[in-house]
N, C-alpha and C positions, 0 to 999 in steps of 0.2 A: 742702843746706838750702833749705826755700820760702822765699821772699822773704815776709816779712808783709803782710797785707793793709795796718794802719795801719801804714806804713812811717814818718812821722813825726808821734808824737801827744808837740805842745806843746812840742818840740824836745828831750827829755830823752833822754839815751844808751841808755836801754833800747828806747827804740822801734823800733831794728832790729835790735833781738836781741844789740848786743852790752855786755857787763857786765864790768863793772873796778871795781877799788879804789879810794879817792879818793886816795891814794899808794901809790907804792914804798916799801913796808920792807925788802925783800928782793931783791939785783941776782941775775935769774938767768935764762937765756936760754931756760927751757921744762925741759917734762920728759922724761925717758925711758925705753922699754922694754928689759927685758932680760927674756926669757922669762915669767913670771909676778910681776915685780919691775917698780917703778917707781922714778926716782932721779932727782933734783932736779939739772940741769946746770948746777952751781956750784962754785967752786974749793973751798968750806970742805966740810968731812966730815961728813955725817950724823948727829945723834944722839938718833935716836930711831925705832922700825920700831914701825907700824901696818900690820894683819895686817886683811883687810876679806873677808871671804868666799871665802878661798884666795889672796888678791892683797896682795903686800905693796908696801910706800907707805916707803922708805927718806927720811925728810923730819927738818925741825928742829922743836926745840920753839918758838923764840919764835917764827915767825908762825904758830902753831898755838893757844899764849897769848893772842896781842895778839885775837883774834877770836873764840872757841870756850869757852864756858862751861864744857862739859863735860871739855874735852881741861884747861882748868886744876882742875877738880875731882880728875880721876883724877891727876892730875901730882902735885899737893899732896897730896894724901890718901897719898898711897903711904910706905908704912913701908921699903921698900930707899933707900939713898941714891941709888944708881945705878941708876933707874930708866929704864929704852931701851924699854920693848917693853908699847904695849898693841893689846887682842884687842876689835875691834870688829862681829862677825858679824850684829849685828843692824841694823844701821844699815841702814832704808831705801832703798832705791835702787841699796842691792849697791855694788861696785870704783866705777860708773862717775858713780854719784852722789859717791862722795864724791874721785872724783878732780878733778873738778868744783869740791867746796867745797876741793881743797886747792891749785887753781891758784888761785881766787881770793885763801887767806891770801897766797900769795906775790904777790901783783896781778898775774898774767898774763890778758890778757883771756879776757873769756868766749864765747862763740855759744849764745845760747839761743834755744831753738826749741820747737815743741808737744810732741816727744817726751822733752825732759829736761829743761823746767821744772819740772815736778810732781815728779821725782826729787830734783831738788836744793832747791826747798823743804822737802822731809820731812827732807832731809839736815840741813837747816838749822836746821831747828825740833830736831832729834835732837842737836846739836853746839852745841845755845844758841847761834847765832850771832847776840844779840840786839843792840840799840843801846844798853844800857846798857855794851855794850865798846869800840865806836868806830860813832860817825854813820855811815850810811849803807853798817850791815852785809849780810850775805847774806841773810838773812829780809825784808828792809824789800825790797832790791833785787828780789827773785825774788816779793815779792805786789806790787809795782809790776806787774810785765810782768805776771805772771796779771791783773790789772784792768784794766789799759789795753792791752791788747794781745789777750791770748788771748781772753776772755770778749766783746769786741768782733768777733771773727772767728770765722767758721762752721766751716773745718775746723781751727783750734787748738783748737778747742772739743772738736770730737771725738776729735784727737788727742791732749788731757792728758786727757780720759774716758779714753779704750783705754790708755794711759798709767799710769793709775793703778789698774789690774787687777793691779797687784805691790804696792802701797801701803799694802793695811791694814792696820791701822785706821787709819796716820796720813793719810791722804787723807780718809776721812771724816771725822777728828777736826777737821781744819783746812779742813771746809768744801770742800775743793774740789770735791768731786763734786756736793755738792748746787748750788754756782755754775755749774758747765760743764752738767748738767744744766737748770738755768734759763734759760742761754745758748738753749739747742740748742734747748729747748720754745719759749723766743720766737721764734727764726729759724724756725721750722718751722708755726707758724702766721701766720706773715708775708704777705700777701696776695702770689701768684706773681707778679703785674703789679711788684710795688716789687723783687723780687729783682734786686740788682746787684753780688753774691759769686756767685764758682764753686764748681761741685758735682759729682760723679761721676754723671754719666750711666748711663741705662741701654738700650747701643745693643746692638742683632745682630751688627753686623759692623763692629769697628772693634779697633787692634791698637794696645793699649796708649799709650792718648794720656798729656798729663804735666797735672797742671796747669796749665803756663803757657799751653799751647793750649785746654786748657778756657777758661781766661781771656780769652785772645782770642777765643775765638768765646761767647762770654759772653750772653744774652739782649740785654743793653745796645748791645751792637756789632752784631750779626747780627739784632738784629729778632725773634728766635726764641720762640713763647710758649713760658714755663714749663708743665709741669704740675704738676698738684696732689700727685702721691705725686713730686716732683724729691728729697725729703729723706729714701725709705727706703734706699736703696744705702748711702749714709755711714751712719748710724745702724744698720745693722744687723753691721754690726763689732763692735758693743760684746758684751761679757761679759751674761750675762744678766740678772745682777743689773743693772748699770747702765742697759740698756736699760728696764728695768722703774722704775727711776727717771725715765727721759727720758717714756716713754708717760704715767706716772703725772702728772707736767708738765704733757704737753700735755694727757692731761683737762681738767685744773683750768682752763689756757688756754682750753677749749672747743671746740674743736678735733670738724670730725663724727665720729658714730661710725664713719660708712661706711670715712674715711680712716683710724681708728686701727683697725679691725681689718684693712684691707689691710694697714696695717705690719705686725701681728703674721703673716698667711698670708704675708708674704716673708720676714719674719726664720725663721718657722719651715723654710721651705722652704732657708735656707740652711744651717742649724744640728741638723736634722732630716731627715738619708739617708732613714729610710723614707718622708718624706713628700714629697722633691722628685720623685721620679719621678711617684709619681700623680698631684700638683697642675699638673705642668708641661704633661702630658698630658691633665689634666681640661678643662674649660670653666667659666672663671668668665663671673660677672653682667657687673660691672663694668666700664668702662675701666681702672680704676688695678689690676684685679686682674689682667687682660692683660697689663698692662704688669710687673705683677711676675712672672707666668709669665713670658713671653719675658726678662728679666732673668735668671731663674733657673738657664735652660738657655745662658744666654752666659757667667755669670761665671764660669763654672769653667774656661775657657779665657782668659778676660781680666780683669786683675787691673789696670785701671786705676783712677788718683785715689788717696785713701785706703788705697787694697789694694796700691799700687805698696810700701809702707812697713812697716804695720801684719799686714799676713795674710801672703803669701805663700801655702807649700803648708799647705794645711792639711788635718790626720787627721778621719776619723771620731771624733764626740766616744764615751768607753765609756757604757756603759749608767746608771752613776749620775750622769754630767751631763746626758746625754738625760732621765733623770726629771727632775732638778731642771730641766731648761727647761723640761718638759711641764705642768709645778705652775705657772712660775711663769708661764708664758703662760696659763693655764687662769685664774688669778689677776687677770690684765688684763682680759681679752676684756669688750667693751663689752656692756652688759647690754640693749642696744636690739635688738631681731628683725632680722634680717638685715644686723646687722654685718657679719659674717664667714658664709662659703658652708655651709649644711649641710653638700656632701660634706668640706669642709675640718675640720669640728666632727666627723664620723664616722671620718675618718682618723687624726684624733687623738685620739678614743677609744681605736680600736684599740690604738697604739701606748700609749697610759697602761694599758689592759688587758695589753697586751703583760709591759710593764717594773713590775707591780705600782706601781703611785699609788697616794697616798693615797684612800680607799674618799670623805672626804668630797669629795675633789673631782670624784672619778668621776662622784658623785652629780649633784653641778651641773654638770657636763656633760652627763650624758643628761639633763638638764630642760632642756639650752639648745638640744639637739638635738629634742627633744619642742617645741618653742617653732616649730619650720619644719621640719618630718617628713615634712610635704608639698611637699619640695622636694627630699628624699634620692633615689637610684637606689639601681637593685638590685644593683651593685657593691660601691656602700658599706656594703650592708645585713649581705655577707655576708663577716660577721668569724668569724675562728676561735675555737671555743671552749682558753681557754688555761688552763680550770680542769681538774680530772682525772677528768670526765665521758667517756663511750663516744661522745657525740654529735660531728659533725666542728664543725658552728657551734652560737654560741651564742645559740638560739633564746631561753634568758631575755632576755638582755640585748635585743632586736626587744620581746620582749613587755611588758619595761619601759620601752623607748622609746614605745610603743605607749599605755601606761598614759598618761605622763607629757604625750603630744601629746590623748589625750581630754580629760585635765584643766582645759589648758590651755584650746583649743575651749571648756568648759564654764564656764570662769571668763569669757574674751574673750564668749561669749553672752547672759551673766547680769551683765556690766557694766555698770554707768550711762552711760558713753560707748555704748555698743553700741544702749542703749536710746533713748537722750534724742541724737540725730544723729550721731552715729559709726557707724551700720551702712552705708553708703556706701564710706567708710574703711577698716573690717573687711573687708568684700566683697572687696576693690582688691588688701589683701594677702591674699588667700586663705583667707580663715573660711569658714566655714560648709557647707553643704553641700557644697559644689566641692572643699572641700580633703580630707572625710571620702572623698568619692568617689575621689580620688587616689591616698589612702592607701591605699585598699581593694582598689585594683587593684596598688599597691604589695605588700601583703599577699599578696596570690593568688599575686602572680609568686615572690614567695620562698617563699612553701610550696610552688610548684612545684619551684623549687628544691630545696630543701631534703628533699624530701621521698624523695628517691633514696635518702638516708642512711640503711639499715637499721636504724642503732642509733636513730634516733630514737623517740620513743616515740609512742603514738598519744594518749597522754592530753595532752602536749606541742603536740602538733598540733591537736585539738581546743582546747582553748583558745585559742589562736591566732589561727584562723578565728573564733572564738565572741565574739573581742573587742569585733572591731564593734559599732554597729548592724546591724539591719535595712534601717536605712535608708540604708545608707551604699554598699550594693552594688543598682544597678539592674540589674543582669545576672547571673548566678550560674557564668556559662561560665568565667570565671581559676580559680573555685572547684573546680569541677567538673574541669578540668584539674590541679589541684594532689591532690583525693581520687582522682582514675585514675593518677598517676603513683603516689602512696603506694601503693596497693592493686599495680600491680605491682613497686613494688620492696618489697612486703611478701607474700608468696602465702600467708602460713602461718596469717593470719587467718583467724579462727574467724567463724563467719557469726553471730555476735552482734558483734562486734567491727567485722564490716564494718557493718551498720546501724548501729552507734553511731558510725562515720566518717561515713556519708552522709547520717545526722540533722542535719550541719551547713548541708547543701545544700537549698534551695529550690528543689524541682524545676519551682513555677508562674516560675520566674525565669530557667530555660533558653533559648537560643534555639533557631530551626528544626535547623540543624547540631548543637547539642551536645544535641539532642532523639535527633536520627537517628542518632549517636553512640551515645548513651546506651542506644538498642533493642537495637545489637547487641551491646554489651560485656558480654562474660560474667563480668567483674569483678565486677559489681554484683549486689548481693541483689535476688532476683524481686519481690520488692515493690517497692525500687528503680525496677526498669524499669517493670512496672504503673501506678507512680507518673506518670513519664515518658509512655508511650504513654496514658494518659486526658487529662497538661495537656494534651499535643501533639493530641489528639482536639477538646478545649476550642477550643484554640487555632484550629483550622482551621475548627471549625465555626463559632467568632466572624467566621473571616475571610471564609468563605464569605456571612454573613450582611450581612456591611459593604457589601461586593462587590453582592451583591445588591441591599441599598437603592442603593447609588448608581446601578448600571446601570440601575433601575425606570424613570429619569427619562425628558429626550426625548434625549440624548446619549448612548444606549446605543451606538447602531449607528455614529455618527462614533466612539465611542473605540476597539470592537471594529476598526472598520476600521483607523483609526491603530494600535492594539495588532497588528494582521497586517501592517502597512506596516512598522512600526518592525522586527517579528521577522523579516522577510523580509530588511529590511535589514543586520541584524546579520551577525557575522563566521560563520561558520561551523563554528569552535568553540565560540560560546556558542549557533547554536542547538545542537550538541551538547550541551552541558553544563545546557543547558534541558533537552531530552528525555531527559537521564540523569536531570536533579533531579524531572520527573513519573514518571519510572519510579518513582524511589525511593519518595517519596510513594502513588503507588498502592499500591507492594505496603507499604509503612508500613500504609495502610489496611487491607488485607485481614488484615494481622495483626493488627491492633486489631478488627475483625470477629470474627478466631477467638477472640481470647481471651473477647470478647464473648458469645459462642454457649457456650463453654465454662464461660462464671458461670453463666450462666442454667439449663446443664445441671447444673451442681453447686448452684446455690437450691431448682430443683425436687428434687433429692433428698432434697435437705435437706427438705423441706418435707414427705414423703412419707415420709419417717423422724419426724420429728413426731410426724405423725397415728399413724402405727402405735405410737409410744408413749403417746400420749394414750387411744387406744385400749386399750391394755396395764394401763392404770390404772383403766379403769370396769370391768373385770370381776371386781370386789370381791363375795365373798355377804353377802346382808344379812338380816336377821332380818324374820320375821313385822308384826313391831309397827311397822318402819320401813317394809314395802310398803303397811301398811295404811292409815300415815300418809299416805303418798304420794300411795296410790289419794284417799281424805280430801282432801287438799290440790287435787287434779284436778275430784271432784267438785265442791268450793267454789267454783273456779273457772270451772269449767261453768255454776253457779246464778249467780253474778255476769254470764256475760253473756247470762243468759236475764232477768237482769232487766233487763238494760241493754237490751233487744231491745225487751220490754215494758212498759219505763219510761216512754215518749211517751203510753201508752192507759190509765197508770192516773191516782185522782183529780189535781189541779191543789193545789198544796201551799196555793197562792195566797187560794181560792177557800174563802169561810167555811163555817167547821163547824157543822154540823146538831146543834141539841140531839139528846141522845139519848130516845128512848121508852121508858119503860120499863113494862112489862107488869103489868096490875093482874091481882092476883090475883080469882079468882072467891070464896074464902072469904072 
């Protein structure tokens, strides 16, 4: 047994754990075993057998009477006279609980400790051991020590929690969970500097310490600072349900969110096989999440403090306690951004995808995941699909992640804090542009990925890439890299089908290399490359022109010269790799020449094919009356500009008209 911390509070007999009766009613030297038999070592003979979960209890009736509500109910109630024998199977706490409450009817002392006070209260509260039958029964006795003892001390605290994973409902009925719970939530926000109880460490290499050495090398003694996660190793013993009450505590306490989702990434990593290896192996942010990886990969070889008692070996939990932890940790996780590690939030995805969860918690997971999506790798990205799809991953669930992080973006953009001095803020943890660009490179590399999978679809894929913005990829080469790997681990596309892949790619967004790439790859539809060899023509010819204004200046001939100094001094591999990359480049040119010569040759035809059909169409016959029209229309035309010729020499419009004369006749 540990010694208690409060070894003596206010001088009362429980304070070191040990409990008696206020007298002997009963002379008897103790009890004993015989195989699955218990029998009271006393001269007088038994008469009466209690039968308690397989274990029988050979005892008498009167100090079972003089204490036990219930033992004189069933006694009295009984229609045989000779009544010997009752069946107690339900009784909280099993054989050991109430061997317990049955040394105390006979007043043999007690030893109580963190691991069977909680037992022999329910026992007690079960067996009406109340004070209406004699002062200072076993109910009164056993919520003494739970309140002045256990609830004042860190690991009895923990120890009647873990304790009481056999006890329900009567453990919650009588409060005790929800008090050791309130314990352990105040210790655990207790500022590390006032800590002066021991705790189970979380060391590399050390070989099963006990607590009294804990004790002695205690903060207090040794100088040693506490850290801030000293209280996840004890607390993460508990049942899940129970932990979920402690965490739930120290919310309310106030407690960061930083430090309650470290708890939850170590409890899960002890309680969840598929996720200790990854997390042990990953890289967290944190300090305290380091500290629960290295923790992680020690305890399983060392089972000091707490774990000396309480655990031991312990199985893989099966599949329906794994979901029920994955709900109820899903359930906690603090709702502040970067509580807890994206990849920690993606790994547990998985595994809830894995063991069917509930679809609404799924839900609020990938929004919490979408909330810092620009913090996941491409490890984490790529989950199996576990629905009964052809595809190997499951590209929905990316492209609902996907959704879920633009949203966000969208909301965090168009917030009043964001607008009115929180864009600073936003910036720091990674909005806006910077995080879109992240993503996008994130994107490219799993469609690259991804994109080997035959079974995948192209219209799957397309979307995907189409998610984005525009604006969210400044390069288009991850892109471009992800449609040449699909294209060949796809050959059987149809050449409408490849354009409709490479329509997601922005060819003016290529660089030089995935330019020069792009010319030779016979993957791609000929428009494709056209596309290609005119940006990359753009391009060069912008560069040549840059080039040129700047050399215009008076620092032409010093740069040229430094430009032959520098190249002369280089390695001799790079100028190699110099004069491979102008090789390239020239003959690049000279293929954008031909194909150049080759349009021109194909417009002039074109154009020569025209005319001879325009020509094709005026060799119409026309009637009499339309030539003569014509001719008509020519000549009127003709007379307009013979007047126009001789319009300056005739009268002035201007110039006043002359009465007219008119001729007298002679008759």
């Amino acid at each position: 047994m540990w010694e208690s911390e409060n070894e003596s509070i206010g001088g009362r007999d429980y304070g070191n754990g040990v409990l008696s009766s206020s007298r002997d009613v009963f002379k008897t030297n103790g009890f004993e075993q015989r195989d699955q038999s218990w029998y009271v070592a006393t001269d007088i003979p038994s008469d009466i057998l209690v039968q308690v979960g397989g274990v029988s209890f050979h005892l008498h009736k009167y100090p079972l009477l003089s204490r036990s509500g219930k033992m004189n109910r069933i006694i009295y109630e009984s229609c045989e006279p000779a009544f010997n024998k009752i069946i107690l199977d339900d009784l909280p706490g099993g054989p050991e609980s109430f061997e317990l409450a049955a040394k105390f009817c006979y007043g043999i002392v007690l030893d109580l400790t963190g691991t069977n006070v909680s037992g022999l209260r329910c026992a007690a509260e079960y067996l009406e051991m109340t004070e209406d039958l004699e002062e200072g029964n076993l109910i009164f006795k056993t919520e003494a020590f739970l309140s002045y003892v256990v609830l004042s001390s860190w690991r009895d605290s923990i120890l009647v929690l873990k304790s009481c994973e056999k006890l329900s409902p009567w453990a919650e009925n009588l409060q005790i969970v929800r008090r050791c719970s309130e314990s352990i939530a105040w210790k655990a926000c207790t500022n590390p500097k006032g800590i002066r109880w021991a705790y189970t460490r979380m060391p590399t290499k050390i070989s099963s310490p006990k607590w009294a050495d804990s004790k002695d090398s205690s903060p207090s003694r040794a100088q040693q600072p506490v850290p801030s996660d000293w209280w996840f190793e004890d607390v993460s013993i508990l049942r899940i349900d129970h932990f979920v009450r402690v965490i739930t505590a120290i919310k309310v306490k106030g407690m960061r969110s930083e430090l309650i989702g470290a708890s939850i990434m170590h409890y899960a990593t002890k309680w969840l096989p598929g996720l200790i290896k990854d997390v042990v192996n990953g890289e967290e942010g944190t300090s305290s999440r380091d500290s629960s990886n290295n923790s992680s990969s020690s305890t399983s070889n060392w089972k000091g403090g707490l774990h000396m008692i309480v655990v031991g070996a312990k199985e893989d939990p099966p599949a329906k306690d794994q979901r029920l932890i994955i709900e109820s940790l899903i359930s906690i996780i603090p709702p502040q951004k970067d509580s807890v590690s994206c990849s920690f939030l993606l790994r547990l995805l998985r595994m809830a995808n894995m063991l069917k969860v509930a679809n609404a918690l799924v839900t609020e997971l990938e929004k919490r995941v979408g909330m810092q999506f620009e913090q996941a790798t491409l490890a984490d990205l790529l989950i199996p699909s576990y629905a009964k799809t052809e595809s190997l991953y499951d590209v929905d669930l990316v492209q609902r992640l996907l959704e879920h992080f633009l949203v966000q973006e969208q909301m965090d953009s168009s917030s009043p804090s964001r607008q009115f001095g929180g864009k600073i803020g936003y910036e720091q943890r990674g909005g806006g542009s910077n995080a879109k660009m992240r993503v996008a490179r994130l994107v490219d590399s799993y469609l690259t990925e991804v994109s080997r999978d035959r079974n995948l679809s192209l219209t799957k894929f397309q979307v995907l890439a189409e998610a984005l913005p525009e604006s969210a990829r400044s390069c288009d080469d991850g892109l471009y890299r992800a449609i040449d790997s699909y294209l060949k681990a796809h050959p059987t596309l149809s050449e409408h089908e490849r354009k409709r892949l490479c329509r997601v790619m922005d060819t003016q967004k290529l660089s030089i290399d995935a330019c020069m790439h792009a010319a030779q790859n016979e993957r791609l539809p000929l428009r494709v490359v056209v596309q290609v060899l005119f940006s990359e023509q753009v391009k060069i010819s912008n560069a040549i022109a840059n080039s040129t204004l700047k050399e215009a200046g008076d620092l032409y001939q010093p740069m040229v010269s430094n430009r032959k100094t520098l190249l002369e001094a280089a390695p001799q591999s790079f100028q190699e790799g110099w004069a491979s990359a102008k090789k390239d480049i020239n003959t690049l040119q000279f293929e954008l020449e031909t194909v150049k010569t080759k349009y021109l040759e194909l417009q002039n035809e074109m154009e020569t094919l025209q005319r001879q059909f325009d020509k094709m169409g005026k060799h119409k016959q026309t009637s009499a009356w339309t030539s003569g029209w014509k001719k008509l229309g020519k000549l009127t035309k003709m007379t307009n500009l013979e007047n126009h010729d001789i319009g300056p020499h005739a009268p002035n419009a201007d110039e006043p008209r002359k009465p007219r004369r008119w001729r007298n006749s002679i008759s």
